[in-house]
C-alpha positions in Angstrom: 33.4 26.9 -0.7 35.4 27.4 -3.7 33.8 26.4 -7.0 36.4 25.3 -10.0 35.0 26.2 -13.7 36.6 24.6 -16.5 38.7 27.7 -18.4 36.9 28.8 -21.8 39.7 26.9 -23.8 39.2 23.8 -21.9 35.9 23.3 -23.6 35.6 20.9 -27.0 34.0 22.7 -30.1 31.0 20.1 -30.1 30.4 20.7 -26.4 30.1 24.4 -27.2 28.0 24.2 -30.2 25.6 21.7 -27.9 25.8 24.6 -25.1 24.8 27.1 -27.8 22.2 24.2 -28.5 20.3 24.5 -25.3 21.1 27.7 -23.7 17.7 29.2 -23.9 15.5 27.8 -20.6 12.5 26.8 -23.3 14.5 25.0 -25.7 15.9 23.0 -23.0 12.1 21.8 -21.6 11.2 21.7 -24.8 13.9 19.0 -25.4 13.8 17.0 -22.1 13.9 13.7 -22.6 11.7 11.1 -20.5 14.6 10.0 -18.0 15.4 13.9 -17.4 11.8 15.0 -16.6 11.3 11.8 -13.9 14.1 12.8 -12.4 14.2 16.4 -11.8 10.3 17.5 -13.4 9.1 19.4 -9.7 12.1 18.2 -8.2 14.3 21.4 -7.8 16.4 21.2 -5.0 15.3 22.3 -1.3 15.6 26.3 -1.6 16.7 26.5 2.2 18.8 23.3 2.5 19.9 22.9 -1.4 18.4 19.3 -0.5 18.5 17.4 -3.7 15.5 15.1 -2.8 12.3 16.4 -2.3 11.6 16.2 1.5 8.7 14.8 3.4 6.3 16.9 4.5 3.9 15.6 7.2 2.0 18.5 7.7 -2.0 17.5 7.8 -2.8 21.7 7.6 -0.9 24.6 7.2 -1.2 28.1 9.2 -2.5 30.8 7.4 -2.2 34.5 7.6 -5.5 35.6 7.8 -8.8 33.6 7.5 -8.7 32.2 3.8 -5.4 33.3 3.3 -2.6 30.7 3.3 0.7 31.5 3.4 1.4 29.4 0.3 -1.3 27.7 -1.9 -1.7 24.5 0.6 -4.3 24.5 3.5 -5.2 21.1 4.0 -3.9 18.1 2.9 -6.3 16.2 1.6 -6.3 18.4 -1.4 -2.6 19.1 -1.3 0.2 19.1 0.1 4.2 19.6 -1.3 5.3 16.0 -1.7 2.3 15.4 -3.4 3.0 18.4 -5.7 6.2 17.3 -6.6 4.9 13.7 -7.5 2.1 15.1 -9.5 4.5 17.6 -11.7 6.5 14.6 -12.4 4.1 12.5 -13.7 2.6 15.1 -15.8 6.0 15.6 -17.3 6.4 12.1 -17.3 3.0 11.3 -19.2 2.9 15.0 -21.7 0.4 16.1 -19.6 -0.1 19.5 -17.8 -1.8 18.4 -14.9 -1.6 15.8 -12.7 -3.4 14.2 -9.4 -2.7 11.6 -7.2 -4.7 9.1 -5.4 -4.5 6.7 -2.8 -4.6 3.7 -5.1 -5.2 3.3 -8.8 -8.9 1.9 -7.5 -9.5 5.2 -6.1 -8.4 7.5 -9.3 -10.9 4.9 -11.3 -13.4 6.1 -9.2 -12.6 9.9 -8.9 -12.8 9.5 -12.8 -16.3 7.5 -12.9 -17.5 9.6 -10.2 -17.0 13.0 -12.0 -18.3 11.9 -15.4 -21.6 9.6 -15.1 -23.9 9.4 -12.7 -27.7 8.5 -12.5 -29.0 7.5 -16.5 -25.6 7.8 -17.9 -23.4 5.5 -20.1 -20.2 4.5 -19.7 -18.1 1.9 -22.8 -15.6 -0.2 -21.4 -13.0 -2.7 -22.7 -14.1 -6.1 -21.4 -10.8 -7.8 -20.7 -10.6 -4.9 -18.6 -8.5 -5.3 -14.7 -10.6 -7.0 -12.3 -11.0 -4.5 -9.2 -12.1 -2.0 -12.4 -14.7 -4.2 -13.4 -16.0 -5.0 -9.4 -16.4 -1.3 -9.1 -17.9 -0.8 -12.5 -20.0 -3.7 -12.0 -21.1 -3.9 -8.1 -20.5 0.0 -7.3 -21.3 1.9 -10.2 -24.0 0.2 -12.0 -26.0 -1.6 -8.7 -25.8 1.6 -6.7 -25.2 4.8 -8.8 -27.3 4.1 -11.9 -25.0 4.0 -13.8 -25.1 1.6 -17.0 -21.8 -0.4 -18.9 -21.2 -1.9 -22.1 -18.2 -4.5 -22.0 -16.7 -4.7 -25.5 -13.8 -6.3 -27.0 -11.9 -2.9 -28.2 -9.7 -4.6 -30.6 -12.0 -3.8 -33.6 -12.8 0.1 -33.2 -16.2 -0.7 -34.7 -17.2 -2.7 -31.8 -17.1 0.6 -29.9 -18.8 2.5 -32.7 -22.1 0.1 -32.0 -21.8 0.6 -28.3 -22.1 4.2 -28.3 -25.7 5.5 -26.7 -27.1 9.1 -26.4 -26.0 9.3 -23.3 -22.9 7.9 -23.2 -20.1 9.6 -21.3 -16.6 7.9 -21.1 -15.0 5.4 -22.7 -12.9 3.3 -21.0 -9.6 2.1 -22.4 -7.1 -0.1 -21.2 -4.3 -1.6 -23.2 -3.0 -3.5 -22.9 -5.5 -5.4 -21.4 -5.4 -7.4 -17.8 -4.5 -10.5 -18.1 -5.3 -11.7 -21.6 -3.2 -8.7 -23.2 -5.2 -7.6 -26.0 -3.5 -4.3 -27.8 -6.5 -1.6 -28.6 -6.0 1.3 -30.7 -5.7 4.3 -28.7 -5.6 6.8 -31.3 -8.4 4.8 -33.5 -11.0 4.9 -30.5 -9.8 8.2 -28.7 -10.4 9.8 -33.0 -13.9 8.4 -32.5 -15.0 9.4 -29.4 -13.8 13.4 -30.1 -16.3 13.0 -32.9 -18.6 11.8 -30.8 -17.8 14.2 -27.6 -17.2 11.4 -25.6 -14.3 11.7 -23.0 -11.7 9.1 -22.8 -9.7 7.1 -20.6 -6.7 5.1 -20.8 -5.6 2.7 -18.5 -1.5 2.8 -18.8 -1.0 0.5 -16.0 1.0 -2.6 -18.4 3.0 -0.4 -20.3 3.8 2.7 -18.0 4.1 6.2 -19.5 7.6 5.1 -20.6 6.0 2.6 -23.4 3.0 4.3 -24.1 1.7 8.0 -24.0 -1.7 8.3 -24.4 -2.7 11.9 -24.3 -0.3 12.1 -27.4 -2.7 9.6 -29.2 -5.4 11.4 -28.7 -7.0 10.3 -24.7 -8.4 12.9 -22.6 -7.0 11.0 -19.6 -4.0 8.8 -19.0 -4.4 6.8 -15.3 -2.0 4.8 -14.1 -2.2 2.1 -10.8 1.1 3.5 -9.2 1.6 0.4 -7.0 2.8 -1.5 -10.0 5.3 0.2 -12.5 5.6 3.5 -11.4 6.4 2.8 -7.6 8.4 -0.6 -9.3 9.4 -1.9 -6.0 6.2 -3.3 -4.2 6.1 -1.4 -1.1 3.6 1.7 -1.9 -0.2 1.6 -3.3 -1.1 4.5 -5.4 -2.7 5.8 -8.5 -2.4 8.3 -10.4 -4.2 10.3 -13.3 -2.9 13.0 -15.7 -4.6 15.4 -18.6 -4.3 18.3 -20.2 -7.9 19.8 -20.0 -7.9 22.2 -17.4 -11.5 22.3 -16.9 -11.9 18.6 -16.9 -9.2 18.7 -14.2 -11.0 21.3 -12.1 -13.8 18.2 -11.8 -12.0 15.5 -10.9 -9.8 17.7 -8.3 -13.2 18.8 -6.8 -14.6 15.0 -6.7 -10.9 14.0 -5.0 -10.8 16.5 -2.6 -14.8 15.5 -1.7 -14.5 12.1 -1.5 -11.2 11.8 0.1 -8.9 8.8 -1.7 -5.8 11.2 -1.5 -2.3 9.7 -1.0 -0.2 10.5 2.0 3.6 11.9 1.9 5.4 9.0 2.5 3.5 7.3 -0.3 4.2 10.0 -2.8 7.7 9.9 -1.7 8.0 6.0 -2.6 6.4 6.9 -5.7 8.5 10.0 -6.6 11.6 7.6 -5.9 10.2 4.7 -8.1 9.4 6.9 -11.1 12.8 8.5 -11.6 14.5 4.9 -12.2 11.2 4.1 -14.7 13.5 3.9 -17.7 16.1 2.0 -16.8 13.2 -0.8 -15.6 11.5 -1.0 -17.7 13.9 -1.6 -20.6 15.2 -4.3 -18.6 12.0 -6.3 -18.3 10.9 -5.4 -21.6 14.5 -7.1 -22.5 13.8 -9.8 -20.0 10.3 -10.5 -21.3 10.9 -11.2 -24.6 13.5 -13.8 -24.3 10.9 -15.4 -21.7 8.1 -15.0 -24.3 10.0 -17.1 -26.8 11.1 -19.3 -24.7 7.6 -19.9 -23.8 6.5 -20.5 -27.4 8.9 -23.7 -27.8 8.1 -25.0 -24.5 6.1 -28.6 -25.2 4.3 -27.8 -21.6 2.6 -24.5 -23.2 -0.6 -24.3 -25.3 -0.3 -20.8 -26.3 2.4 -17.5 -25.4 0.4 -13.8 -25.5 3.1 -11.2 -25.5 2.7 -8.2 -27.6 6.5 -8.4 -28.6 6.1 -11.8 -30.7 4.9 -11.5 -34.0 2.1 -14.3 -33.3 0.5 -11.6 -31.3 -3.2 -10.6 -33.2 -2.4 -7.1 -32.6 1.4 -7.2 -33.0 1.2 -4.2 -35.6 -0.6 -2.3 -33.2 1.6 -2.4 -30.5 4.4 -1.6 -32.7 2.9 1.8 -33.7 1.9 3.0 -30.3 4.3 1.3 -28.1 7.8 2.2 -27.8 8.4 -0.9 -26.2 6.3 -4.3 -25.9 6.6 -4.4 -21.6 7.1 -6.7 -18.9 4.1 -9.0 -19.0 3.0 -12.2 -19.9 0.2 -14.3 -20.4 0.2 -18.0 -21.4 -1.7 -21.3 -20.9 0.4 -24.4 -19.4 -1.1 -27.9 -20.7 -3.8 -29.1 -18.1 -6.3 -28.0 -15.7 -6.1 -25.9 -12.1 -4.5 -28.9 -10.6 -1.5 -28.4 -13.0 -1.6 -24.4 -12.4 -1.2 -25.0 -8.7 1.8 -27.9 -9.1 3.4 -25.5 -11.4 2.7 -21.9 -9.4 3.6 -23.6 -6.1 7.5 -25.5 -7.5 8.7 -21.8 -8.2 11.8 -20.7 -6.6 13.2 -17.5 -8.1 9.4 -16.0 -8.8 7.0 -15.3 -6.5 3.5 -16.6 -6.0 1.6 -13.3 -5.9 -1.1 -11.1 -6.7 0.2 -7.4 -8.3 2.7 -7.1 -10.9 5.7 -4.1 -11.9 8.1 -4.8 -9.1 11.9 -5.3 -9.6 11.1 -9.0 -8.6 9.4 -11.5 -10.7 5.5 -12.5 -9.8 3.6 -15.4 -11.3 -0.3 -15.7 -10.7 -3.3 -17.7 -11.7 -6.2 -14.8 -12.6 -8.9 -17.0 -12.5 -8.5 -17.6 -8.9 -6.3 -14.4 -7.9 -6.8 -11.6 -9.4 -9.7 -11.8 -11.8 -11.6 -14.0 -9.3 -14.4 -11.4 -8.6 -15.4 -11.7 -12.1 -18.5 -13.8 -12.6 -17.8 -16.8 -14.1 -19.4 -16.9 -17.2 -17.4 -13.6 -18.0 -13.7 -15.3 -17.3 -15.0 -17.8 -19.7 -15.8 -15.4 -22.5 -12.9 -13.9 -22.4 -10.6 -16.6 -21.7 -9.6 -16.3 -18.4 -9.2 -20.1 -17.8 -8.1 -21.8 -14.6 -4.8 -23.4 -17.0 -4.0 -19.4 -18.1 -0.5 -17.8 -16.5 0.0 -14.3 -15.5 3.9 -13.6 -15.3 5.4 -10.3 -14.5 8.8 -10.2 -15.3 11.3 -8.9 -13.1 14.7 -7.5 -13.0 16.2 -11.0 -11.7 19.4 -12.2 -14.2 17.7 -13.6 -17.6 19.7 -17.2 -17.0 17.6 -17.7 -13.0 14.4 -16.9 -14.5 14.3 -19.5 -17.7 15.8 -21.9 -14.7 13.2 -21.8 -12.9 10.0 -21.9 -15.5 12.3 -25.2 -16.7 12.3 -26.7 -13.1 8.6 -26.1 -12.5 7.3 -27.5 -15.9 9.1 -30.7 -15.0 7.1 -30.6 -11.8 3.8 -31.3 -14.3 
């Protein structure tokens, strides 16, 4: 096949001087912007085919030359395999990182991470509006049958963590913002602590996606991610994800993965890979999306209080604005009434969807008290304000007109 180049004269003075810009191959990584590196970050095209999408390999083990030589660097798949790879390059790109892993869920790299840093007698600091299935494990798993002890703190005030910290404390777990009450912590205040300290962080990046947020550039030793919600964006893959830039902390948590199993399959990483590399353009729609609800919300006579990070009423507004390049796609707020009003108000939607999760293209309304958060004891969800009247809403892609619609047509159904 013939290929046509534009003649030498064809080409504009600014084009050339933005060639002569980026012709060195380290300038131009150097330079990649966030939408670049999802899309083609461990993507190169198929060396055989010239495939431009990375293929799905299905191989459980791979043939080797001689015993304990491979013919490439996989052998089994449960501690790699090439889809994976590609997935895992991206999201380091993705998230500033140098190395990434992958998991089967975002459960299962919160406990790869737990796993490989406390055990028996140790200490671990957590946020305490922190995502339900992360507190069950923490609670249930961790402390009742590893030894392992928490502290549940409100990480808003950086002095709260200060007090918590123990001689043996060995992690401190961030997440911000928080799930579902939306509290903003200081990443770089609390991950500027904790190096003092020699305390290893981690930050939950689940709300915000490495899009709005990049936590190993504040200062966090880890960035994880729960896949299934942002990331994959389209609510048909459950994965997790974690990235850093220590090597040697990555050796551990690679050698606790491949023990313990919790790896993704190549399907799943292919879902993911395709959900990452339209990241951008998402998530500045629902951040768009969101804050129109958000005020919306706060005028509504129905509601008794709007929690977005984008309105200025937010405690932590400042914060947000500093570390966030973006305020996200989720909502919390409290209709007027009791869980008889929740349910008559959950159950009139049309256009949004009565569901547990959150990230997809599609709009999802829940009630955390008796969803999401329910596995939270009681007297917990009531000191932190996860009432039976409190609304979790993530917003979706749907046209900005449909979604006010139908919050208006529900309200007048209570």
């Amino acid at each position: 096949m013939e290929h046509h180049i534009a003649p030498e004269n064809s080409i504009t003075p600014e084009v050339k001087e933005l060639i002569a810009k980026y012709e060195k191959a380290e300038l131009v990584k150097k330079h990649r912007g966030f939408g670049t590196n999802a899309i083609h970050a461990g993507q190169e095209p198929d060396p055989i085919t010239g495939g431009v999408s990375v293929p799905i390999n299905l191989s459980s083990t791979y043939a080797q030359k001689f015993p304990g030589e491979p013919f490439g660097h996989f052998d089994y798949s449960r501690c790699g395999h090439p889809t994976r790879e590609a997935f895992e390059i991206a999201i380091a790109a993705a998230e500033h990182g140098k190395y990434g892993m992958a998991f089967s869920s975002g459960c299962a790299a919160t406990t790869c991470i737990v796993q490989t840093l406390a055990g028996v007698g140790d200490h671990v600091i957590c946020c305490d509006d922190v995502y339900g299935g992360t507190q069950r494990y923490m609670r249930q798993i961790s402390q009742q049958k590893n030894g392992v002890t928490f502290t549940f703190v409100d990480m808003t005030d950086v002095k709260n963590v200060e007090k918590a910290v123990q001689e043996n404390t060995k992690l401190i777990w961030i997440e911000t913002p928080t799930n579902p009450t939306l509290k903003v912590c200081d990443v770089e205040a609390i991950c500027a602590f904790a190096k003092s300290k020699n305390i290893i962080t981690a930050t939950d990046n689940t709300f915000p996606s490495p899009y709005l947020q990049s936590p190993l550039l504040l200062g966090s030793d880890i960035s994880v991610n729960s896949v299934t919600k942002y990331i994959g964006g389209h609510s048909d893959v459950v994965m997790g994800a974690l990235v850093t830039n220590n090597k040697e902390l990555r050796d551990k948590l690679f050698f606790t993965s491949k023990t313990i199993g919790g790896t993704p399959g190549a399907f799943d990483c292919y879902l993911a890979l395709r959900g990452l590399k339209t990241l951008k353009v998402r998530m500045e729609a629902a951040c768009k999306n969101a804050q129109i609800i958000s005020e919306y919300l706060e005028k509504n006579p129905k509601v008794e209080k709007v929690i977005y990070p984008g309105l200025t009423s937010h405690p932590q507004h400042e914060v947000a604005k500093k570390q966030m390049r973006g305020f996200g796609g989720m909502i919390t707020f409290f209709i007027k009434g009791s869980i008889e009003e929740s349910r008559k108000f959950l159950a009139a939607m049309k256009v949004m969807t009565l569901a547990e999760s959150l990230g997809g293209v599609e709009s999802l309304i829940e009630c955390p008290a008796v969803m999401t958060h329910f596995s939270v004891p009681p007297e917990v969800r009531k000191e932190l304000g996860i009432s039976d009247n409190l609304i979790r809403l993530s917003v979706g892609l749907e046209d900005i007109e449909d979604l006010v619609y139908d919050l208006q047509q529900a309200f007048e159904k209570i």
